[in-house]
C-alpha positions, 0 to 999 in steps of 0.5 A: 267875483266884483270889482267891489274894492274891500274897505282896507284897500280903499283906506290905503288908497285914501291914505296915500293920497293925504300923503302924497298931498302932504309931500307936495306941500312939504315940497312946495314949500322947502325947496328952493325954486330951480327948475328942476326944483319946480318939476319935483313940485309938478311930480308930486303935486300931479300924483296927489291930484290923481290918487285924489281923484281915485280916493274921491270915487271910493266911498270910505269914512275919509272921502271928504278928507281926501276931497279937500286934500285933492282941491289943495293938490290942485291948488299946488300943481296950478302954481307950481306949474305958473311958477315953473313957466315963469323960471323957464321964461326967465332962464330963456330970456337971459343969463339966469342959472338954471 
């Protein structure tokens, strides 16, 4: 037997991964900016970065998709993670609710 994944299976991984980059633009953007609001936004932003680097390995008909989808993820996670230092520096430096 191959390790040659059938279409259907790399349709769903190509899948997941457009709905995990949708859901952490969803959370991007609505929650409010906490710190434990930023560390949901790093979660989901890192598993749409990581099923986007698996989607972009397999070939399918929604590789380039998923590719655009990745670089948007990472665009999120890079800022949720500046975002996330700049809160806990805030919180650690003063009087600030979590």
């Amino acid at each position: 037997m191959t390790d040659v994944p059938r279409p259907a299976d790399t349709r769903t991984l190509h899948i997941v991964a457009l709905v995990l980059t949708v859901l952490s633009a969803v959370a991007f953007f609505t929650l409010t900016g906490g710190v434990i609001d930023y560390l949901i936004m790093i979660a989901c932003a890192g598993a749409a970065v990581l099923f986007s680097i698996r989607g972009v390995l397999r070939a399918g008909t929604l590789r380039w998709v998923v590719l655009a989808g990745g670089i948007v993820a990472t665009l999120l996670l890079v800022t949720s993670l500046g975002l996330f230092v700049i809160r806990v520096t805030r919180v650690l430096s003063s009087d600030a609710p979590l």
